[in-house]
TORBANU-167381 format. One line per 10 residues: for each residue x, y, z of N, C-alpha, C, O. Coordinates in Angstrom, 3 decimals, padded with zeros to 6 digits. Example, Ala and Ser with C-alpha at 12.3 -4.5 7.8 and 13.67 -1.06 7.14 Angstrom:
BEGIN
013.190/-005.690/007.800/012.300/-004.500/007.800/013.200/-003.300/007.800/014.236/-003.319/008.465 ~ 012.850/-002.250/007.080/013.670/-001.060/007.140/012.900/000.030/007.870/013.409/001.138/008.039
***
This chain:
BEGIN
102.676/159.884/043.025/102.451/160.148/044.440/100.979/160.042/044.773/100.069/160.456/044.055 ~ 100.819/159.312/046.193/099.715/159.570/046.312/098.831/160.702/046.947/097.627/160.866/046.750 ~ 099.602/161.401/047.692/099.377/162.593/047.998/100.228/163.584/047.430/101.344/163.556/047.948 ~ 100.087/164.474/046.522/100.464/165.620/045.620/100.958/166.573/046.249/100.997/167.482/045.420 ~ 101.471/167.043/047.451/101.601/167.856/048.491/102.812/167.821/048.580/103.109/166.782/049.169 ~ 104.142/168.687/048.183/105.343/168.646/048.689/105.333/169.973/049.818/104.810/171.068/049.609 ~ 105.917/169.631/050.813/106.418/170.997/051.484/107.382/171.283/051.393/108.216/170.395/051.564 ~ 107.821/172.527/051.108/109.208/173.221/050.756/109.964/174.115/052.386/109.800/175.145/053.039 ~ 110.643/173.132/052.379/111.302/173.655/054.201/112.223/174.675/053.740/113.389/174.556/053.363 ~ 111.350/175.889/053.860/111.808/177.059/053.538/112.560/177.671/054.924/112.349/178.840/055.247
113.354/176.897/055.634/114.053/177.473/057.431/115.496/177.413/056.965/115.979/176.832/055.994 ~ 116.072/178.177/057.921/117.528/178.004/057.841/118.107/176.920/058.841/119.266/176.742/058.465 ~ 117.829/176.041/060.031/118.187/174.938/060.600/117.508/173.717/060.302/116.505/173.619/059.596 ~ 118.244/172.598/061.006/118.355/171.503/061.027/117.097/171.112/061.970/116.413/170.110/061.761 ~ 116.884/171.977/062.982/116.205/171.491/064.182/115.176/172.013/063.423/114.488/171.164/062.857 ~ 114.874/173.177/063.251/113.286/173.758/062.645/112.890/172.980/061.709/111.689/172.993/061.435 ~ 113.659/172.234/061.086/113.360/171.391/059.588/112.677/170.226/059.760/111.824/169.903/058.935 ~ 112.936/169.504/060.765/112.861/168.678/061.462/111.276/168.493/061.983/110.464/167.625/061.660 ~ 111.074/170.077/063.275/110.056/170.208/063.701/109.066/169.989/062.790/108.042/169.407/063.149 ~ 109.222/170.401/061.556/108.069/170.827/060.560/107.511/169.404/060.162/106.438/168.802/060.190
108.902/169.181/059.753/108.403/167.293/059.004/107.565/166.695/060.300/106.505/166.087/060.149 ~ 108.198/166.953/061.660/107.588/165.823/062.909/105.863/166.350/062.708/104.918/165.608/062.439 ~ 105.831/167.464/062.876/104.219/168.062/062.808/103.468/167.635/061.683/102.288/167.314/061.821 ~ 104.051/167.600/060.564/103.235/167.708/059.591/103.165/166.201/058.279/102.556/166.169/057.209 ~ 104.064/165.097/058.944/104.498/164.003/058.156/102.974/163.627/057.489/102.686/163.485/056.301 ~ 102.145/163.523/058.641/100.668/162.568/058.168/099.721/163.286/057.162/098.801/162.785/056.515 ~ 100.135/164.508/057.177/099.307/165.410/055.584/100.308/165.534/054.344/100.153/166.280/053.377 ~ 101.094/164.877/054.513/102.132/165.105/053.118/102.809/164.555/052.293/103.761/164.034/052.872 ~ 102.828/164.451/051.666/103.621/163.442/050.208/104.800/163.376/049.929/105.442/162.362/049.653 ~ 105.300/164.895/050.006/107.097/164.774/050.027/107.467/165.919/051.023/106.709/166.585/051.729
109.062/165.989/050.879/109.316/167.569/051.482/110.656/168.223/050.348/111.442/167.392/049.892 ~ 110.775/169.282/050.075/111.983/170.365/049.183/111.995/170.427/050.282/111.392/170.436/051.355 ~ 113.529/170.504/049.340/114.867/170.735/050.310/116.229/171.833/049.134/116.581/171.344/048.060 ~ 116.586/172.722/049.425/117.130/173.581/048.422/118.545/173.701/049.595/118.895/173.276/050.696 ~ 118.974/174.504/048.584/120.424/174.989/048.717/120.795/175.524/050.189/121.871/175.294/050.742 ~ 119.618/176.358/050.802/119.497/176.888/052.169/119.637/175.832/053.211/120.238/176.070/054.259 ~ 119.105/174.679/052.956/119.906/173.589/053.507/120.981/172.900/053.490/121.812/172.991/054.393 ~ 121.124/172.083/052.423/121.718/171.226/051.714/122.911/171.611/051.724/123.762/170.723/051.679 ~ 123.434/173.265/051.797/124.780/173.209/051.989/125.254/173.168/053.320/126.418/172.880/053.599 ~ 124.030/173.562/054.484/124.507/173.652/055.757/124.416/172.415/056.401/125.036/172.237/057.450
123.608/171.390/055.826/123.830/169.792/056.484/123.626/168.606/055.916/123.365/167.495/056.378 ~ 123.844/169.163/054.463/124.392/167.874/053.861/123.610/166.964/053.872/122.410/167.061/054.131 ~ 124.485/165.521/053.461/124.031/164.163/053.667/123.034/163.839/054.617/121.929/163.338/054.412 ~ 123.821/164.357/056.212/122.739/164.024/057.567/121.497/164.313/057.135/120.710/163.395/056.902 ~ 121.309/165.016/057.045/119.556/166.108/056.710/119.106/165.240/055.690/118.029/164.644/055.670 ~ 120.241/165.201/054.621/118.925/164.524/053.584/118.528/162.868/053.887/117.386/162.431/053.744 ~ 119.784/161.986/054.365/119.182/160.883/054.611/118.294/160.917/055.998/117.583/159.913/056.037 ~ 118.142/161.644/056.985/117.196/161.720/057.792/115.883/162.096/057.372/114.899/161.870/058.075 ~ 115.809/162.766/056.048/114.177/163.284/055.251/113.666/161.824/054.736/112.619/161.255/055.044 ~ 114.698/161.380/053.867/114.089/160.391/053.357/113.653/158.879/054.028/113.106/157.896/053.530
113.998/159.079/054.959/112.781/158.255/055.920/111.910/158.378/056.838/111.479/157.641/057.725 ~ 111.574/160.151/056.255/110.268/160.313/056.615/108.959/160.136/055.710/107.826/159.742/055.987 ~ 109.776/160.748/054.067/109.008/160.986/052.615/109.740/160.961/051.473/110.965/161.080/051.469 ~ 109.089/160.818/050.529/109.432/161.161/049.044/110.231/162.360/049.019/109.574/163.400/048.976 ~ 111.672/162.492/049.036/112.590/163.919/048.788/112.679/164.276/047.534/112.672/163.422/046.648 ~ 112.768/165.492/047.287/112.737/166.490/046.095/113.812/167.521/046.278/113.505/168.661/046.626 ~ 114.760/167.258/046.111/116.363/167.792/046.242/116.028/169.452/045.324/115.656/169.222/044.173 ~ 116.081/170.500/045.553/115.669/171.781/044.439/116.707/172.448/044.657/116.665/173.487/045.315 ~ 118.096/171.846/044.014/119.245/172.949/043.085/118.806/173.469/042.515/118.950/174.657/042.802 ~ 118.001/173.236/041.380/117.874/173.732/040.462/119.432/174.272/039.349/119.810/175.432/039.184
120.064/173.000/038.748/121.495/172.442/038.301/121.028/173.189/037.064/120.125/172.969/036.257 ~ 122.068/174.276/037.199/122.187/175.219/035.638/123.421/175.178/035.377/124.042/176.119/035.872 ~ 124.240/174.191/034.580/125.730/174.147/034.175/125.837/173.757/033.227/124.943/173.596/032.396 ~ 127.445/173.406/033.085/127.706/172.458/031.716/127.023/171.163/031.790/126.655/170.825/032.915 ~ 126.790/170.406/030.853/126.375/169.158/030.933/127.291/167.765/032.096/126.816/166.955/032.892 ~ 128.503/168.007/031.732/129.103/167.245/032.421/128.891/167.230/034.111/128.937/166.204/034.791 ~ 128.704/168.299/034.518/128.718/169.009/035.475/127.193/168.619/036.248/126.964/168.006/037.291 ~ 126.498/169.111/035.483/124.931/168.958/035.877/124.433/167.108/035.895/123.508/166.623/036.547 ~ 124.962/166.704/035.378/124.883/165.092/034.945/125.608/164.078/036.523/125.335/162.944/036.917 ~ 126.682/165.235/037.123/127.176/164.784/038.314/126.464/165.363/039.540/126.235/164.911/040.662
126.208/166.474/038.953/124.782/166.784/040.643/123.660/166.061/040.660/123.267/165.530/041.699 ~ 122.924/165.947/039.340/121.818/164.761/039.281/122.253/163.732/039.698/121.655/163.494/040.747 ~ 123.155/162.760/039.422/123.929/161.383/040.081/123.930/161.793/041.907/123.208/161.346/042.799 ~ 124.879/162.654/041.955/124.828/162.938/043.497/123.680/162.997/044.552/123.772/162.788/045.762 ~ 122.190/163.445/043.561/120.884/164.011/044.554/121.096/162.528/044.405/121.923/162.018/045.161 ~ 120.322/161.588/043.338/119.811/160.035/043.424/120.945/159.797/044.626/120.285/159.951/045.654 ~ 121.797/159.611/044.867/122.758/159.171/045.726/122.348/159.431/046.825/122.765/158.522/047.543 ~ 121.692/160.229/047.504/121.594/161.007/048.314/119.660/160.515/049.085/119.076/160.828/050.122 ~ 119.409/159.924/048.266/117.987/159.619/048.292/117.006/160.429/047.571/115.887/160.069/047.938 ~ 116.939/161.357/046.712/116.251/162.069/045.698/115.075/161.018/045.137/115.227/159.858/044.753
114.214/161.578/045.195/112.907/161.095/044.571/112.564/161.664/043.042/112.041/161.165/042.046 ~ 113.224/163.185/043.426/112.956/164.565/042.547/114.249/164.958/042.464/115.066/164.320/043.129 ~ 114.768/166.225/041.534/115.766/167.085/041.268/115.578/167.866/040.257/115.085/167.338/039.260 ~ 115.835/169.012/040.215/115.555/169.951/039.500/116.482/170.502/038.993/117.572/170.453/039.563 ~ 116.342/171.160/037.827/117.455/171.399/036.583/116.812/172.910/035.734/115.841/173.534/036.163 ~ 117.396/173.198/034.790/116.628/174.454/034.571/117.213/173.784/032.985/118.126/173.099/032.523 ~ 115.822/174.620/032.520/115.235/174.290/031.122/116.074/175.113/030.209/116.161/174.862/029.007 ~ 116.687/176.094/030.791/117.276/176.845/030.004/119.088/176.515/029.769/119.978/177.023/029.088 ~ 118.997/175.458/030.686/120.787/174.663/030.029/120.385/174.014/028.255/121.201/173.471/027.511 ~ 119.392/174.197/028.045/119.156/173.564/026.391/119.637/172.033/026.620/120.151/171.414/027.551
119.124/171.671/025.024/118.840/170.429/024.958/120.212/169.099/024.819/120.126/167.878/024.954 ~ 121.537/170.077/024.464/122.441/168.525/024.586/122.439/168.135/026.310/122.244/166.990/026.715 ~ 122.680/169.259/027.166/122.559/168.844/028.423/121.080/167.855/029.035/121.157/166.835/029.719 ~ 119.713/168.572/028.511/118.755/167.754/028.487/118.792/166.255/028.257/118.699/165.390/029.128 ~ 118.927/166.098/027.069/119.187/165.161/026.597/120.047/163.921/027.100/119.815/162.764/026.751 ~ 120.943/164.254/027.856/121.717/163.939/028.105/121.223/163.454/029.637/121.293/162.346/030.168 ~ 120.748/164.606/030.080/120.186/163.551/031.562/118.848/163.224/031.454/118.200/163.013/032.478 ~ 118.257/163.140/030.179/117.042/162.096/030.254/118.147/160.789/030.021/118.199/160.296/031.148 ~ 118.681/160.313/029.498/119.387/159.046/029.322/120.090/158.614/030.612/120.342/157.415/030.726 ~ 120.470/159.534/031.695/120.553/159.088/033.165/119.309/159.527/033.902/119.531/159.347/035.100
118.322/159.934/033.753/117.172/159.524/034.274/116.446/157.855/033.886/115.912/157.106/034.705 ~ 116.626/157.617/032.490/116.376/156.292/032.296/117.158/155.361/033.291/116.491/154.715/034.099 ~ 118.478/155.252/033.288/119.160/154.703/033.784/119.275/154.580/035.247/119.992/153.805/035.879 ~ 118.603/155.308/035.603/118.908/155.481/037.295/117.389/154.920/037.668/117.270/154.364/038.760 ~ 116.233/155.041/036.819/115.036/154.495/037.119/114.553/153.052/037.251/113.502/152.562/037.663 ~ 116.181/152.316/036.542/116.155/150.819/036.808/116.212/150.552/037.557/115.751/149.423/037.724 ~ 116.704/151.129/038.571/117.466/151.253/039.891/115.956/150.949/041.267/115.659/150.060/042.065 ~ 115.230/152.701/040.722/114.515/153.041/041.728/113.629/154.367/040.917/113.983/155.068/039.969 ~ 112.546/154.368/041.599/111.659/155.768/040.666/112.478/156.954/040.931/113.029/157.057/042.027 ~ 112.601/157.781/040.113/113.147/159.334/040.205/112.977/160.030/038.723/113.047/159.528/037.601
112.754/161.234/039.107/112.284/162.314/037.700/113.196/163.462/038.004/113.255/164.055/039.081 ~ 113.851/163.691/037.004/113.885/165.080/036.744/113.197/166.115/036.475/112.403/166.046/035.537 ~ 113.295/167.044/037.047/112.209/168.544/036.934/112.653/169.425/035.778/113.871/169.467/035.953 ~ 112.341/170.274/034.524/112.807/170.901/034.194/112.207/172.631/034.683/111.041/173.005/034.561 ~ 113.061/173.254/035.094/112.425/174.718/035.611/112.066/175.537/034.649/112.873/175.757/033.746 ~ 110.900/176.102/034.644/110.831/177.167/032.768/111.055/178.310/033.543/112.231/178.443/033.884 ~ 110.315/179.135/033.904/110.757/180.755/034.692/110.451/180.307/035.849/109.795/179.274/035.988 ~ 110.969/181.161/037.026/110.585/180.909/038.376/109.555/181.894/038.196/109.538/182.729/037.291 ~ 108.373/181.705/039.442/107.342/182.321/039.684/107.511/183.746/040.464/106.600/184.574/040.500 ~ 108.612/183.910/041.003/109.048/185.048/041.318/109.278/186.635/040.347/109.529/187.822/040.552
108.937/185.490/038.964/109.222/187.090/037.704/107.625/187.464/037.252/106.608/186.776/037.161 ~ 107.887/188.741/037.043/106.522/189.077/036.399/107.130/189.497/034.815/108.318/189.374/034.518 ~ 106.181/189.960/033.974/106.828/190.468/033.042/108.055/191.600/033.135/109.010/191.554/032.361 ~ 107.956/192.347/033.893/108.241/193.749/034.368/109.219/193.619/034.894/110.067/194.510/034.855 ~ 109.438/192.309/035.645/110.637/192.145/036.599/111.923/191.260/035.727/113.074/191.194/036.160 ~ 111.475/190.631/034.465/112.131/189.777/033.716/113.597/190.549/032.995/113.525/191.630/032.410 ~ 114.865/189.790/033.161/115.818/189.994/032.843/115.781/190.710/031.282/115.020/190.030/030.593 ~ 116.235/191.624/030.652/116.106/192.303/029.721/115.857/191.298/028.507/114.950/190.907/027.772 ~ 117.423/191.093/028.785/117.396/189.761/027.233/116.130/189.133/027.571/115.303/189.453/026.717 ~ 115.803/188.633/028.152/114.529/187.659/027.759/112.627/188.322/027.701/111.509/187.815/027.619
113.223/189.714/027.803/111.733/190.371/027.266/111.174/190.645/026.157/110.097/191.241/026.133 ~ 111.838/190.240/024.998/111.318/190.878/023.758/109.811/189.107/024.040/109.062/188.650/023.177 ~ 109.890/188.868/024.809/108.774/187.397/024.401/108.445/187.576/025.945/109.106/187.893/026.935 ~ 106.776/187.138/025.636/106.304/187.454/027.139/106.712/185.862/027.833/107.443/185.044/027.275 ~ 106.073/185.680/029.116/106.387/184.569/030.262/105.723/183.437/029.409/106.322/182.486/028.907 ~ 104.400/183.696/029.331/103.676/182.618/028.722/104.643/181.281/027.183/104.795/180.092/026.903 ~ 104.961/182.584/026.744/105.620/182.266/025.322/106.948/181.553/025.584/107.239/180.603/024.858 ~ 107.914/181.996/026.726/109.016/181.468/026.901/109.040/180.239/027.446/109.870/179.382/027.143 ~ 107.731/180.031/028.641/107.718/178.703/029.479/107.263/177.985/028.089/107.685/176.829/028.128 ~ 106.620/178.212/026.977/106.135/177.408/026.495/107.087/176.338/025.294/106.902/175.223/024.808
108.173/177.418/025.177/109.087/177.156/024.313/110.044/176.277/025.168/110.336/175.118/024.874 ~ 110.418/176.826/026.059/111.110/175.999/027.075/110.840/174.316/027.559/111.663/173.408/027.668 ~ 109.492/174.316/027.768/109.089/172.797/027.804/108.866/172.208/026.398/108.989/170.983/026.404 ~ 108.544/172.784/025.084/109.077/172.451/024.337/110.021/171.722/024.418/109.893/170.520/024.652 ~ 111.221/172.336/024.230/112.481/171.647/024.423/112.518/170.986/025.404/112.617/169.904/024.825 ~ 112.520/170.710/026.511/112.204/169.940/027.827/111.898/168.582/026.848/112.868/167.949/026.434 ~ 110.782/168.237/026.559/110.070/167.202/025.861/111.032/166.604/025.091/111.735/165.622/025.327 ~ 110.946/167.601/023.775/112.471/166.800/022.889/113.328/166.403/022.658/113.901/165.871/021.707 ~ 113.643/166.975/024.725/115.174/166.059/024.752/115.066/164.837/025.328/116.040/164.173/025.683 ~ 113.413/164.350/025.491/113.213/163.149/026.269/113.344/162.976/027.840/113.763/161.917/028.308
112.858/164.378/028.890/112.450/164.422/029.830/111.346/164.880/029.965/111.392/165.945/029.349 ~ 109.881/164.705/030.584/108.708/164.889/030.569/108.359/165.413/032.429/107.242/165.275/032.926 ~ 109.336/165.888/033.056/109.329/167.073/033.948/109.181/168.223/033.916/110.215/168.735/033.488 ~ 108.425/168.959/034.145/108.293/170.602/034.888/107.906/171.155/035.509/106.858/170.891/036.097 ~ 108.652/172.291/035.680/108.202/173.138/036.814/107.779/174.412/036.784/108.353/175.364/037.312 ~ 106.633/174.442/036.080/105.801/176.061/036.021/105.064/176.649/037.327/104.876/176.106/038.415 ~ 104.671/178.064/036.827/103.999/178.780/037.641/102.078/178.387/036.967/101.729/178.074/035.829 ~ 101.189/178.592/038.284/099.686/178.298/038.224/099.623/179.162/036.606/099.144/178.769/035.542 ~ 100.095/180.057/036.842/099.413/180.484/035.858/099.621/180.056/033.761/099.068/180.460/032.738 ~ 100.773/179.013/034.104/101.230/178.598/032.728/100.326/177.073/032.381/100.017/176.543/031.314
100.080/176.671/033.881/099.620/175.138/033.936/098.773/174.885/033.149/098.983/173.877/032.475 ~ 097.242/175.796/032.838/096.330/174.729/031.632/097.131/174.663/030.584/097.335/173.579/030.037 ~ 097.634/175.671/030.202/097.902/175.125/028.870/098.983/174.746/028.528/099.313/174.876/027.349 ~ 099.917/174.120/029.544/101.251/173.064/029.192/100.464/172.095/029.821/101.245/171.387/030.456 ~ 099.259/171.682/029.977/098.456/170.520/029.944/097.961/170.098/028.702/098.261/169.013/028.204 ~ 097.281/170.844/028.232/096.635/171.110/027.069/097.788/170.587/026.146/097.739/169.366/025.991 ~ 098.819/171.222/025.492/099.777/171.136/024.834/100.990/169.905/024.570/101.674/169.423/023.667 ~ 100.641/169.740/026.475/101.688/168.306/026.570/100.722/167.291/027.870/100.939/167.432/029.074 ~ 099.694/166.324/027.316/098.930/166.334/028.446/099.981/164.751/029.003/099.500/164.087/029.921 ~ 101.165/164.351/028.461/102.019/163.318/029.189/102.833/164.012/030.240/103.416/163.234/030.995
103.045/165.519/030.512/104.373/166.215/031.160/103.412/165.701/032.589/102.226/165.401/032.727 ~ 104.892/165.793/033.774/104.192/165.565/035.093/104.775/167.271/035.017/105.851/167.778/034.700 ~ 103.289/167.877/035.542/103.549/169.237/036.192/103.998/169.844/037.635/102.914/170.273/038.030 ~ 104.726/170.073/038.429/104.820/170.147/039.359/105.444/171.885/039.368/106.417/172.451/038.870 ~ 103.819/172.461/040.561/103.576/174.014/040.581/103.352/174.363/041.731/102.465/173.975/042.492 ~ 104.747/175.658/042.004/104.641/176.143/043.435/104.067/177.567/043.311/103.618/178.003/042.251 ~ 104.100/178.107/044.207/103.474/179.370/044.045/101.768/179.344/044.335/100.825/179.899/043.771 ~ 101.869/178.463/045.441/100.205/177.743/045.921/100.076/178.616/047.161/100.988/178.760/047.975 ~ 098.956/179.150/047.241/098.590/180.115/048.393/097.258/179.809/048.277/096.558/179.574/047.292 ~ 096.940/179.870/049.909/095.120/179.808/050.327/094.881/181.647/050.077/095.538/182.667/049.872
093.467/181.177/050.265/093.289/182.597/050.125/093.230/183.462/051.190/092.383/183.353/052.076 ~ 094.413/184.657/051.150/094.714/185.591/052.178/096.234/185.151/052.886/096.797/185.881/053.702 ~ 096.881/183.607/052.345/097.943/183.646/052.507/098.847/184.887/051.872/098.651/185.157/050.687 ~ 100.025/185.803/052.766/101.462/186.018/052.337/101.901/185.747/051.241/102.471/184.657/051.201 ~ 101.861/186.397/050.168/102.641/185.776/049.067/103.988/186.295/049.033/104.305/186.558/047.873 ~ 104.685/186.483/049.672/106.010/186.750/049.700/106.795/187.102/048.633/106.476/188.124/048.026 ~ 108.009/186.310/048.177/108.184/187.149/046.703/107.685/186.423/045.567/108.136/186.665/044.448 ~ 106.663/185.426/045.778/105.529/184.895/044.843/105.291/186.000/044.103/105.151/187.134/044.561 ~ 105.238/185.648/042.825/104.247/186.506/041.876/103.367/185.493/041.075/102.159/185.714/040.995 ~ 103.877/184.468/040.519/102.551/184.057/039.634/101.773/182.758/040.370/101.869/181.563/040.093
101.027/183.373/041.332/100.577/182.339/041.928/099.433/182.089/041.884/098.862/182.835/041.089 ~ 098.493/181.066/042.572/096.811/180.328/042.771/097.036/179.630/043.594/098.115/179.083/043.823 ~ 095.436/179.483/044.528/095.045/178.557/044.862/094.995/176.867/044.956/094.351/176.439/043.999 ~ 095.352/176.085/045.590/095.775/175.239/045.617/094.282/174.163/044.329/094.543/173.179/043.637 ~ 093.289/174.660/044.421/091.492/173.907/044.195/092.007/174.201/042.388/091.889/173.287/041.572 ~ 092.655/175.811/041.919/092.456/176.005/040.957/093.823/175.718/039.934/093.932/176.014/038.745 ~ 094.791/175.055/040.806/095.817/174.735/040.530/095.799/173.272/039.885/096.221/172.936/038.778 ~ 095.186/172.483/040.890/094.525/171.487/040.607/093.754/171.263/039.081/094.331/170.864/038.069 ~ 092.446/171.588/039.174/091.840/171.573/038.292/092.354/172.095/036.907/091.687/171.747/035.933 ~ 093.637/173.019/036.654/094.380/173.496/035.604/095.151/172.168/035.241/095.009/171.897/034.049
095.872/171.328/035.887/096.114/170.096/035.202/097.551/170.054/035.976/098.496/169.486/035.428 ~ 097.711/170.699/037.328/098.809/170.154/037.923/098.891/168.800/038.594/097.947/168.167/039.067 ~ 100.327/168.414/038.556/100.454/166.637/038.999/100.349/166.629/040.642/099.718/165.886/041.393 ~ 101.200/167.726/040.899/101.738/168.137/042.255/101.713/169.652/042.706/101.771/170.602/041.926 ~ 101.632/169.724/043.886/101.874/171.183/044.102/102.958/171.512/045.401/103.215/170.709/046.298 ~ 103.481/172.785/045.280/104.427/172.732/046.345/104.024/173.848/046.861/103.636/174.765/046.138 ~ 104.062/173.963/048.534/103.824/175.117/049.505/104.694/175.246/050.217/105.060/174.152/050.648 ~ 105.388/176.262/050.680/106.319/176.256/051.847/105.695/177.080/053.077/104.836/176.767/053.902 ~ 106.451/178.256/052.888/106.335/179.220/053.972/104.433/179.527/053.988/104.428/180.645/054.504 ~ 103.469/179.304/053.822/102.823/179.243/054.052/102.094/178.412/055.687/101.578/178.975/056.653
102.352/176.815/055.423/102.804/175.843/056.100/103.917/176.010/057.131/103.729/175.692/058.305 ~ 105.128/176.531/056.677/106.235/176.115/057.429/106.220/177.919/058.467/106.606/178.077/059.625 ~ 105.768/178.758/057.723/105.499/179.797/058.899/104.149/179.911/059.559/103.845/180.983/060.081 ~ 103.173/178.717/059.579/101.908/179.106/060.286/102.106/178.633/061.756/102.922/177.865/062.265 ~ 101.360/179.158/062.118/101.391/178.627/063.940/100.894/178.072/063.968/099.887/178.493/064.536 ~ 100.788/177.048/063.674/100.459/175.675/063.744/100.578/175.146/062.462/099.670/175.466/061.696 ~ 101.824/174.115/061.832/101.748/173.907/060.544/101.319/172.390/060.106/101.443/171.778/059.045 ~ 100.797/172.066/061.295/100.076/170.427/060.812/098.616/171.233/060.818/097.962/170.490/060.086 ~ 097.982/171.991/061.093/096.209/171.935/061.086/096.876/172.941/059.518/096.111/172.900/058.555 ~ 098.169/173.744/059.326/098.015/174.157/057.655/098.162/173.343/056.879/097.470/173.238/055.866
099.197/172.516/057.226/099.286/171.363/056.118/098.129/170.337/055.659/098.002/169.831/054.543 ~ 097.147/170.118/057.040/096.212/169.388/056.637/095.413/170.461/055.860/094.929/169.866/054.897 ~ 095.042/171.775/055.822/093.625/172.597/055.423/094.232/171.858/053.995/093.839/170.727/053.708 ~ 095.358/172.680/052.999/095.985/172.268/052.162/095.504/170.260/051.474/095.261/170.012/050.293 ~ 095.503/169.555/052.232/095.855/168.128/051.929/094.049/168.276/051.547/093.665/168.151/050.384 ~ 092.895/168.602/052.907/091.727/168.772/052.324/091.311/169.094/051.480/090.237/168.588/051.153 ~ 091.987/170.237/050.544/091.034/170.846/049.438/091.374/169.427/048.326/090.505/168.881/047.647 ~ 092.707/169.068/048.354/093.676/168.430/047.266/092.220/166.766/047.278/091.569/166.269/046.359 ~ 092.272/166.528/048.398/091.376/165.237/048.485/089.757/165.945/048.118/088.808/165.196/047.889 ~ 089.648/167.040/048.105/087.854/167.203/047.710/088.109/167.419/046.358/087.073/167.151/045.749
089.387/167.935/045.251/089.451/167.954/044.551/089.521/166.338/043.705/089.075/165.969/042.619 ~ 090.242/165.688/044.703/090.414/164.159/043.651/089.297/163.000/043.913/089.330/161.954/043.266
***
């Protein structure tokens, strides 16, 4: 991408979704689009995004393999640029849709995302089973496996990014949980700055409600697009 900037249309309509993209098309690279949509309008919505931008479909597909292998087929169908999957279906499912990520890339560009923790957990807040190992340790193991099954997508929090750079400097990183300073962090927890997000070794970054709740979300989307261009 040439602009690194996804916005995440964090609204519950069709029309507000809309507004956001009309305001804000000329500062942005792609737009997320999740479940809060996607089940309320479908097809319409998504083929109307994708001829505005680069779409990034965010299920985030945690199933059986068979299963997850047919929602990935369905986003590309759909116009998907992006799609997201969670790291924690393990590696025959991995595996399995890096070999339809190959296949679908003959076609047309598209990546799979693998999700390691959402940025919404802190240690404290993390599901029992998975506390005997802190955040750091699990995202790290997680893209691990990500890698070995022959997809080179993820999706960490700012704060995992140098060093799944460091560690894997081929992964495309793509990190939400981007706030200016004195933005709302809502139920964000592991978040940064868009300047220091950057410079940690992210590919992309994603903002939503930042953008999509400012009063005015083209002069936010551009502040955002500025730092990203003084950074590159």
């Amino acid at each position: 991408m040439k602009n690194p900037l996804f916005v995440a249309l964090d609204v519950d309509t069709e029309k507000e979704a809309m507004r956001i993209v009309d305001l804000t098309a000329s500062y942005v690279g792609g737009y997320k689009v999740g479940p809060r949509l996607v089940v309320r309008y479908g097809e319409k919505l998504l083929k109307e995004l994708v001829t505005r931008a680069p779409l990034f479909i965010d299920n985030k597909y945690f199933d059986i393999p068979n299963t997850m292998e047919g929602a990935i087929r369905a986003s590309f169908e759909m116009g998907a640029s992006y799609a997201t999957i969670h790291a924690q279906s393990g590696k025959e499912a991995m595996s399995r849709l890096a070999a339809v990520e190959k296949e679908l890339n003959q076609e047309r560009p598209f990546k799979i995302l693998a999700v390691t923790i959402l940025t919404s957990f802190t240690s404290q807040t993390l599901p029992g089973i998975l506390k005997p190992a802190s955040i750091s340790e699990m995202v790290l193991e997680l893209a691990k496996l990500t890698l070995q099954s022959g997809l080179t997508g993820l999706v960490c929090s700012p704060e995992e990014t140098k060093m799944l750079r460091q560690k894997f400097p081929e992964a495309y990183l793509l990190v939400p949980g981007i706030r200016m300073e004195g933005n709302d962090l809502g139920d964000q927890k592991r978040v940064a700055d868009p300047a220091s997000a950057l410079k940690a070794g992210a590919s992309a970054l994603v903002v939503g409600r930042p953008i999509c709740q400012a009063d005015n979300p083209a002069q936010a989307a551009k502040q955002y697009l500025d730092v990203i261009q003084n950074i590159g």
